[in-house]
DSSP file (Angstrom, degrees, kcal/mol; ACC not computed):
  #  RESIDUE AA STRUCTURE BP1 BP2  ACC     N-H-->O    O-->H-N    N-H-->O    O-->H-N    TCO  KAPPA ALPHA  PHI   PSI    X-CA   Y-CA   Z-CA
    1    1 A X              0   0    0      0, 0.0     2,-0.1     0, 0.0     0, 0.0   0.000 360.0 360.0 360.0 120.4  256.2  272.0  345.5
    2    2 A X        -     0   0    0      1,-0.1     2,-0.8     2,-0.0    13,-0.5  -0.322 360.0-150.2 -32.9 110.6  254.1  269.6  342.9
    3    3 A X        +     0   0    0     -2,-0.1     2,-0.7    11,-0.1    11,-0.1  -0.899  29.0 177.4 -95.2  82.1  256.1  266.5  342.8
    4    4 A X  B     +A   13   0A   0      9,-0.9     9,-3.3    -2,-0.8     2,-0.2  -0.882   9.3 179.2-104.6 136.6  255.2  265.3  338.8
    5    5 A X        -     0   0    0     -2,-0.7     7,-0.2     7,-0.2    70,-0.2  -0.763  38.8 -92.7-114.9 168.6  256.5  262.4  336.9
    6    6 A X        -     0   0    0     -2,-0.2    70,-0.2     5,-0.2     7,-0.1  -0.107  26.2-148.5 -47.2 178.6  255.9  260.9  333.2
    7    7 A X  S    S+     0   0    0     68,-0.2    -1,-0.2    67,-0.1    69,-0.1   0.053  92.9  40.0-111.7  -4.2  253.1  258.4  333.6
    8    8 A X  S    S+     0   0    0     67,-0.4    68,-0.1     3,-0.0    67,-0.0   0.720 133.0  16.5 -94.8-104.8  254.9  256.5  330.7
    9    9 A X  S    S-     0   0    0      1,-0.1    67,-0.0    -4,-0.0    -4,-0.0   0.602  89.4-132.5 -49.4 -41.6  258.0  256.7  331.2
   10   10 A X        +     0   0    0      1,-0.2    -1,-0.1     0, 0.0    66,-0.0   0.478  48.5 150.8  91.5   3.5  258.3  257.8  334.8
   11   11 A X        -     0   0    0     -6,-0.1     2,-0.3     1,-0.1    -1,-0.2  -0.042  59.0 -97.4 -50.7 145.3  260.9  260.7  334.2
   12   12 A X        -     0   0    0     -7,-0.2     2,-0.7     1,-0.1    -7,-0.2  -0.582  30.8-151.7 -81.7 136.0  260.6  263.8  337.1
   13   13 A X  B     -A    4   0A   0     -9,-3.3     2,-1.0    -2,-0.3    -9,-0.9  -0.890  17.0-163.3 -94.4  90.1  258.3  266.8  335.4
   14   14 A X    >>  -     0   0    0     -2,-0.7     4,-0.9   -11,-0.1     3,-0.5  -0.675  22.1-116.4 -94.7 151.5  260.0  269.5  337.4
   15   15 A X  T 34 S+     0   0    0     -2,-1.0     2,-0.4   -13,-0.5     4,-0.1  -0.526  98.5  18.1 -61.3 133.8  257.6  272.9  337.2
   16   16 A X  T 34 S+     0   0    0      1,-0.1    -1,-0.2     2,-0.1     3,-0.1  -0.467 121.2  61.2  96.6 -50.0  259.7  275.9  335.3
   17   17 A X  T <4 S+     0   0    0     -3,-0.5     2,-0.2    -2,-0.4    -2,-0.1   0.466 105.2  27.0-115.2  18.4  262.3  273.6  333.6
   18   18 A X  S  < S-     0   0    0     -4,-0.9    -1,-0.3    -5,-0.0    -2,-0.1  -0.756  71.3-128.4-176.0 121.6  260.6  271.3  331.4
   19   19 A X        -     0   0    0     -2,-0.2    59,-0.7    -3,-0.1     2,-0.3  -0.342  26.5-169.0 -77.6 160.9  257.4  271.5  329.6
   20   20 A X  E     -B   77   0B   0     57,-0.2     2,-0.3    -7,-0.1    57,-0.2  -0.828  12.9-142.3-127.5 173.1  255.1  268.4  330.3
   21   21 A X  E     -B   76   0B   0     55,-1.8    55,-3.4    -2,-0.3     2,-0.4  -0.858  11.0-141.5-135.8 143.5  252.0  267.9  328.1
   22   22 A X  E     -B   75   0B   0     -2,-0.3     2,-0.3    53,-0.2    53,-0.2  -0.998   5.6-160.9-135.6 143.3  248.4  266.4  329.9
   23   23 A X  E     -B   74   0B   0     51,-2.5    51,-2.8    -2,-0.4     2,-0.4  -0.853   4.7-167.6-126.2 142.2  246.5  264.1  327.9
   24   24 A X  E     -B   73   0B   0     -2,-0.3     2,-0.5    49,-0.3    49,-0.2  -0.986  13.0-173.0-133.0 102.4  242.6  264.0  329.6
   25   25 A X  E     -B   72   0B   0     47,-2.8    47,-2.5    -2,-0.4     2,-0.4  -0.958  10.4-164.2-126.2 125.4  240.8  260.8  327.9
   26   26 A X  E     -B   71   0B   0     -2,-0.5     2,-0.4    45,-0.2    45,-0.2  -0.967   4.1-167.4-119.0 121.2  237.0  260.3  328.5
   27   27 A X  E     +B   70   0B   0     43,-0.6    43,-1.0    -2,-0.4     2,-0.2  -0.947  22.5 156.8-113.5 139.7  235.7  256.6  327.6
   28   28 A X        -     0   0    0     -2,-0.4     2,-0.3    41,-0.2    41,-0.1  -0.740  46.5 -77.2-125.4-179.0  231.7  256.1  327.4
   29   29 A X        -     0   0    0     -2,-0.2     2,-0.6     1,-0.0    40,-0.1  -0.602  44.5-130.6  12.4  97.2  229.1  254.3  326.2
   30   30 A X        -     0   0    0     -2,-0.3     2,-0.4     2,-0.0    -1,-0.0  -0.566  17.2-151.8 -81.2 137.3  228.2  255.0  322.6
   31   31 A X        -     0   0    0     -2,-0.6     2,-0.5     3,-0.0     3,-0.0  -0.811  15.2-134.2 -79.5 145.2  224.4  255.7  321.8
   32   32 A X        -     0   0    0     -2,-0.4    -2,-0.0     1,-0.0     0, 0.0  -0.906  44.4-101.9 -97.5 118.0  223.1  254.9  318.5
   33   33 A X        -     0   0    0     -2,-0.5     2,-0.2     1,-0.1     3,-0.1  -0.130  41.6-126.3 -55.4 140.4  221.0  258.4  317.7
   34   34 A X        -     0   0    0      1,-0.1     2,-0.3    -3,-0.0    -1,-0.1  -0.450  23.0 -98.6-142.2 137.4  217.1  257.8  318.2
   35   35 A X        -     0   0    0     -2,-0.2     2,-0.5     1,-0.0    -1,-0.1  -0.548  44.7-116.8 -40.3 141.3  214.6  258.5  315.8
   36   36 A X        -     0   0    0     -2,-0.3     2,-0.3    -3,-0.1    -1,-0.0  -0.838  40.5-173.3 -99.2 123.3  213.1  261.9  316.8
   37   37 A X    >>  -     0   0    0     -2,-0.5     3,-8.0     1,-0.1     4,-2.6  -0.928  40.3-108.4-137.1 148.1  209.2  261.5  317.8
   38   38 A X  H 3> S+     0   0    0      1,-0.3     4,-2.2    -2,-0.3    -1,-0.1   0.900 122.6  60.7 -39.0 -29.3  206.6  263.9  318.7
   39   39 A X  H 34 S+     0   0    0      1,-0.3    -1,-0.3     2,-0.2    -3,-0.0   0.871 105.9  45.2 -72.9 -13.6  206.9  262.7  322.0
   40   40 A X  H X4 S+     0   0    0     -3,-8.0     3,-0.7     2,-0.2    -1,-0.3   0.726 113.3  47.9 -96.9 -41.4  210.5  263.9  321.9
   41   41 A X  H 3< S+     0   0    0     -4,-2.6    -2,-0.2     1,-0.2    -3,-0.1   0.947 108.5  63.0 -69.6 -35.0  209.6  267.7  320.1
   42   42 A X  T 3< S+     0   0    0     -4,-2.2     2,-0.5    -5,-0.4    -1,-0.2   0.251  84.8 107.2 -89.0   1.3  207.1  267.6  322.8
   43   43 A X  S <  S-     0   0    0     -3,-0.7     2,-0.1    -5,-0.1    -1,-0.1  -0.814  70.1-121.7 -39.4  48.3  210.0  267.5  325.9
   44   44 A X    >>  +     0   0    0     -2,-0.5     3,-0.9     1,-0.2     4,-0.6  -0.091  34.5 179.4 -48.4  95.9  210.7  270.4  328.2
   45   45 A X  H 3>>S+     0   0    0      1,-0.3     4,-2.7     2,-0.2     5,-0.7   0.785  71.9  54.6 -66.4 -51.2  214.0  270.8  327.6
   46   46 A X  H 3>5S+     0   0    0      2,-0.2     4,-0.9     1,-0.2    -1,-0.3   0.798  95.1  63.9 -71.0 -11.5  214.7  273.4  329.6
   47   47 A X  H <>5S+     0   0    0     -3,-0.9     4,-2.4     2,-0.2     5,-0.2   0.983 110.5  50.7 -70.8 -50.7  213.3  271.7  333.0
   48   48 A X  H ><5S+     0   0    0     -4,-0.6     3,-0.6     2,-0.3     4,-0.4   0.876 108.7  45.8 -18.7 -80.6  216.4  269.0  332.0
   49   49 A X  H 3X5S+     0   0    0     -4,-2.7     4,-2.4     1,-0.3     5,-0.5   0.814 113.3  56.1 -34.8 -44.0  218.9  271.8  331.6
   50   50 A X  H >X<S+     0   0    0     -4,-0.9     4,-3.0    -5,-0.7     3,-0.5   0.987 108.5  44.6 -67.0 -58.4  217.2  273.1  335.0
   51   51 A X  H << S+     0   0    0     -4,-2.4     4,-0.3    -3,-0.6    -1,-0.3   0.363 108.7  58.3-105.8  12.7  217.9  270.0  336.8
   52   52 A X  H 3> S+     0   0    0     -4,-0.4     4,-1.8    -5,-0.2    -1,-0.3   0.631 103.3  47.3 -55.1 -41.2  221.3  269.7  335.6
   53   53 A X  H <X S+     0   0    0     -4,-2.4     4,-3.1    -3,-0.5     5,-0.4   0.825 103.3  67.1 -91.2 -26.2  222.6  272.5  336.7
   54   54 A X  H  X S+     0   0    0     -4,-3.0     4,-4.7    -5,-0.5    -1,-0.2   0.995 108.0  40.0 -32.4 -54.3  220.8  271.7  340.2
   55   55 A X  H  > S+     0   0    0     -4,-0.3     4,-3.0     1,-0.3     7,-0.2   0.943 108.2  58.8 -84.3 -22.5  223.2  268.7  340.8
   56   56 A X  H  <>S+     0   0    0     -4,-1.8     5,-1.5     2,-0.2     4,-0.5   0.964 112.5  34.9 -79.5 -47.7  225.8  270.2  339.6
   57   57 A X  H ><5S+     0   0    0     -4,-3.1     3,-1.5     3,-0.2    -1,-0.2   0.992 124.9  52.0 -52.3 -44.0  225.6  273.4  342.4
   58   58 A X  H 3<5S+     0   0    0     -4,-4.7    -2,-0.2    -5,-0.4    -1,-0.2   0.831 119.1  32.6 -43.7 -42.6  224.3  270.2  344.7
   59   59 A X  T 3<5S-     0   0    0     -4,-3.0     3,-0.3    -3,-0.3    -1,-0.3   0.285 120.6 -99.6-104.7  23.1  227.4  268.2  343.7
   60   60 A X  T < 5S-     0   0    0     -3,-1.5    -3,-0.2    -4,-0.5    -4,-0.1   0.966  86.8 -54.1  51.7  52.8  230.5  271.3  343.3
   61   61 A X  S   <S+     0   0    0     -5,-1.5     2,-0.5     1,-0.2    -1,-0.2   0.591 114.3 126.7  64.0  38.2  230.2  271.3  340.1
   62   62 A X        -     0   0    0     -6,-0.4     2,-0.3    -3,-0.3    -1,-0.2  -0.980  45.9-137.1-104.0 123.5  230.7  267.4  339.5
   63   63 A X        -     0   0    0     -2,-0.5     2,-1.5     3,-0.0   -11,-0.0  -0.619  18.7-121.1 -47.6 117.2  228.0  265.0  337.4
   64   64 A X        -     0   0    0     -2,-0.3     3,-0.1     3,-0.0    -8,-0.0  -0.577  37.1-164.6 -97.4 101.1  226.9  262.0  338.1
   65   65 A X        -     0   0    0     -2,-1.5     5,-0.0     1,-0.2    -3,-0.0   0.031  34.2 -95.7 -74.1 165.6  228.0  260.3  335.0
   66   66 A X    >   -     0   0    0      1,-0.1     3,-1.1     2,-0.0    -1,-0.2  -0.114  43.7 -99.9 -77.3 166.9  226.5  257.0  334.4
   67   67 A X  T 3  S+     0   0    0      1,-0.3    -1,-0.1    -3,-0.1     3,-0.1   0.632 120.0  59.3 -79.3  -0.4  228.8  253.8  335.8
   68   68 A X  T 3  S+     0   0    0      1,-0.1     2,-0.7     2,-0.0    -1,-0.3   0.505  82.0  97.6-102.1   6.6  230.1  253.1  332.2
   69   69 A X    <   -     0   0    0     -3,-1.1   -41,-0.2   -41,-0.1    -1,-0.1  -0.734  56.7-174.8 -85.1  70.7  231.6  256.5  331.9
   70   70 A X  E     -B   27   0B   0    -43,-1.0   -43,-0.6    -2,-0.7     2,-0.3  -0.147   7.9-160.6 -67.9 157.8  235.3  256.4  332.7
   71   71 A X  E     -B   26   0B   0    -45,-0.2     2,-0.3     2,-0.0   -45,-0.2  -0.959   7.0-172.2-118.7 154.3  237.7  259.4  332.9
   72   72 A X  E     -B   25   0B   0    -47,-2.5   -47,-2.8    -2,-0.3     2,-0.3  -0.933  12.2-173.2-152.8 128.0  241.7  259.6  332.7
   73   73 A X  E     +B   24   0B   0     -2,-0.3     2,-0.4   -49,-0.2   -49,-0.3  -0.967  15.0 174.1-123.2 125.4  244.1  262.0  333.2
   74   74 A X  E     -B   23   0B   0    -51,-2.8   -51,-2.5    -2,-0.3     2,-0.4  -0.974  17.7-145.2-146.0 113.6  248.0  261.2  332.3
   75   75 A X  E     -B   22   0B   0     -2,-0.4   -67,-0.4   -53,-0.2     2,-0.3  -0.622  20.8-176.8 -78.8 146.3  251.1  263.4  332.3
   76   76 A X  E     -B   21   0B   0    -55,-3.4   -55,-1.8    -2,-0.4     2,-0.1  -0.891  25.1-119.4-134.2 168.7  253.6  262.9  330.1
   77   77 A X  E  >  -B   20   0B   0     -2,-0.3     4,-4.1   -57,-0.2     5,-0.4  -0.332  45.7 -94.8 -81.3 167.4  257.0  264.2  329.1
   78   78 A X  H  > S+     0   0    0    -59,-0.7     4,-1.7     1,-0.3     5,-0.1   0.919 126.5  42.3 -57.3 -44.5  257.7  265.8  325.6
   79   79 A X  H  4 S+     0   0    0      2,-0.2    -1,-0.3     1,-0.2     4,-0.1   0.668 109.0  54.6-103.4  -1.1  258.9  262.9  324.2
   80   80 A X  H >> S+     0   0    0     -3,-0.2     4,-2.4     2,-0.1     3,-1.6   0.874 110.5  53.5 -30.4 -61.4  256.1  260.4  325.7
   81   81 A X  H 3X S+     0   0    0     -4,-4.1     4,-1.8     1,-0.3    -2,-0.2   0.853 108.3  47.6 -71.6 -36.3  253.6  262.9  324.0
   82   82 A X  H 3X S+     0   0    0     -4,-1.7     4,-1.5    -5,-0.4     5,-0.4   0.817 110.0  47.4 -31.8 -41.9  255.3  262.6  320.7
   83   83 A X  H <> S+     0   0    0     -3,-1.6     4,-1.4     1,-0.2    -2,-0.2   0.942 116.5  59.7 -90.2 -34.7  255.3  258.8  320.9
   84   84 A X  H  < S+     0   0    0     -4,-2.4     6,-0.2     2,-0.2    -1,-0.2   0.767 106.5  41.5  -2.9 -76.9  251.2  259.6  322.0
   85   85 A X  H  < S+     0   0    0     -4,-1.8     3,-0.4     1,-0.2    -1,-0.2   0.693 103.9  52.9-131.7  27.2  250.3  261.0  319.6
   86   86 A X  H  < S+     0   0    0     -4,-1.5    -2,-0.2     1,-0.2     2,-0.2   0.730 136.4  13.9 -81.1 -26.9  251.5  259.5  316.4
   87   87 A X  S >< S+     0   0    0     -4,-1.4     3,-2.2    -5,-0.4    -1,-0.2  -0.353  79.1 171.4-144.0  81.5  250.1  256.0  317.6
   88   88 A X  T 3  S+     0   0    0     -3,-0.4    -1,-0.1     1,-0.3    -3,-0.1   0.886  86.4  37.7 -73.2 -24.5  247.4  257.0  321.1
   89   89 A X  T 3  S-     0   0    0     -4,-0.1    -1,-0.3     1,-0.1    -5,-0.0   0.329 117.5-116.0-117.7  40.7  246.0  253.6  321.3
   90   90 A X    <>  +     0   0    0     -3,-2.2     4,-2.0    -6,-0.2     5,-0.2   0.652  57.7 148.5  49.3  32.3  249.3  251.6  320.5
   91   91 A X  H  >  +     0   0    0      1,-0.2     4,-1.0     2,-0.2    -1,-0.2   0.525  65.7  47.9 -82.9   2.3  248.7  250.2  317.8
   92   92 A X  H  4 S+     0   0    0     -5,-0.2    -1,-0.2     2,-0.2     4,-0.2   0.728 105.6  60.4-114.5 -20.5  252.0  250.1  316.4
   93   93 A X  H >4 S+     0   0    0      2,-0.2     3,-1.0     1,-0.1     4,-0.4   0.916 100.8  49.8 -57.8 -55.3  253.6  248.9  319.4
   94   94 A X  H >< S+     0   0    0     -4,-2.0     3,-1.8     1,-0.2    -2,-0.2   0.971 104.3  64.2 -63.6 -34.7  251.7  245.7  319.7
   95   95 A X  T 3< S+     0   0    0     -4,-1.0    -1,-0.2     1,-0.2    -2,-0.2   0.679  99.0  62.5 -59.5  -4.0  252.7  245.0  315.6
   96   96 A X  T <  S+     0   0    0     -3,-1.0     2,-1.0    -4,-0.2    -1,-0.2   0.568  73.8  98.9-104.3   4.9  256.1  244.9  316.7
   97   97 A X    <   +     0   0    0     -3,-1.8     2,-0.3    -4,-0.4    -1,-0.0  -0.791  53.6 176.3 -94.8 117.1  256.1  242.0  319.1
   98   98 A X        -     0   0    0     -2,-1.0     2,-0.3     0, 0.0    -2,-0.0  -0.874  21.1-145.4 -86.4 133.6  257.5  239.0  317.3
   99   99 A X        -     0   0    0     -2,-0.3    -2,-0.0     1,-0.0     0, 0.0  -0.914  21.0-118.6-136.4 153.2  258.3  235.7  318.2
  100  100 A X        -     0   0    0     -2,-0.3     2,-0.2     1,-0.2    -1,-0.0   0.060  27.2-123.3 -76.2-159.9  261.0  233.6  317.0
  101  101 A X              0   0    0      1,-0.1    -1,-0.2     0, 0.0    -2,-0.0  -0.405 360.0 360.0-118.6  69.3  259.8  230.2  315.2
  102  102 A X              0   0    0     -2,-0.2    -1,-0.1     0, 0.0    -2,-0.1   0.104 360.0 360.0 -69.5 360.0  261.7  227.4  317.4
């Protein structure tokens, strides 16, 4: 049996008696979009394509994403995923910390 828990909260996800929700977050590297140059129309695209899908039979179907390329996978319970995804990068949590003025 799959033993799952929140990853927020830390409540038990048992399979059949309570839906859980998975939130799948990929952080990268942005690129700023390139002028497009002859040298670039002038590409064989498809040799690219070709030697993608090489490593990927090479690797079981896994990429070898560049080292700034993170991935994260988090379960959560129904009312974790609520709190999710009205505010996903917490912002409204951190405005609530006060402190008094002593």
């Amino acid at each position: 049996m799959v033993h799952v828990t929140c990853d927020l909260c830390g409540k038990e996800l048992r399979p059949g008696e309570a839906e859980h929700f998975v939130v799948k977050i990929e952080a990268f590297a942005a690129e700023d979009p390139a002028e497009l140059t002859d040298a670039d129309l002038e590409e064989d695209h498809l040799e690219a394509i070709g030697e993608i899908l090489r490593e990927l039979e090479e690797n079981d179907g896994e990429l070898d994403l560049p080292a700034a390329t993170r991935r994260f996978r988090y379960d959560l319970c129904p009312d974790c995923h609520q709190r999710f995804v009205r505010d996903p990068l917490g912002k409204e949590c951190s405005q609530k910390v006060t402190f008094s003025k002593n």
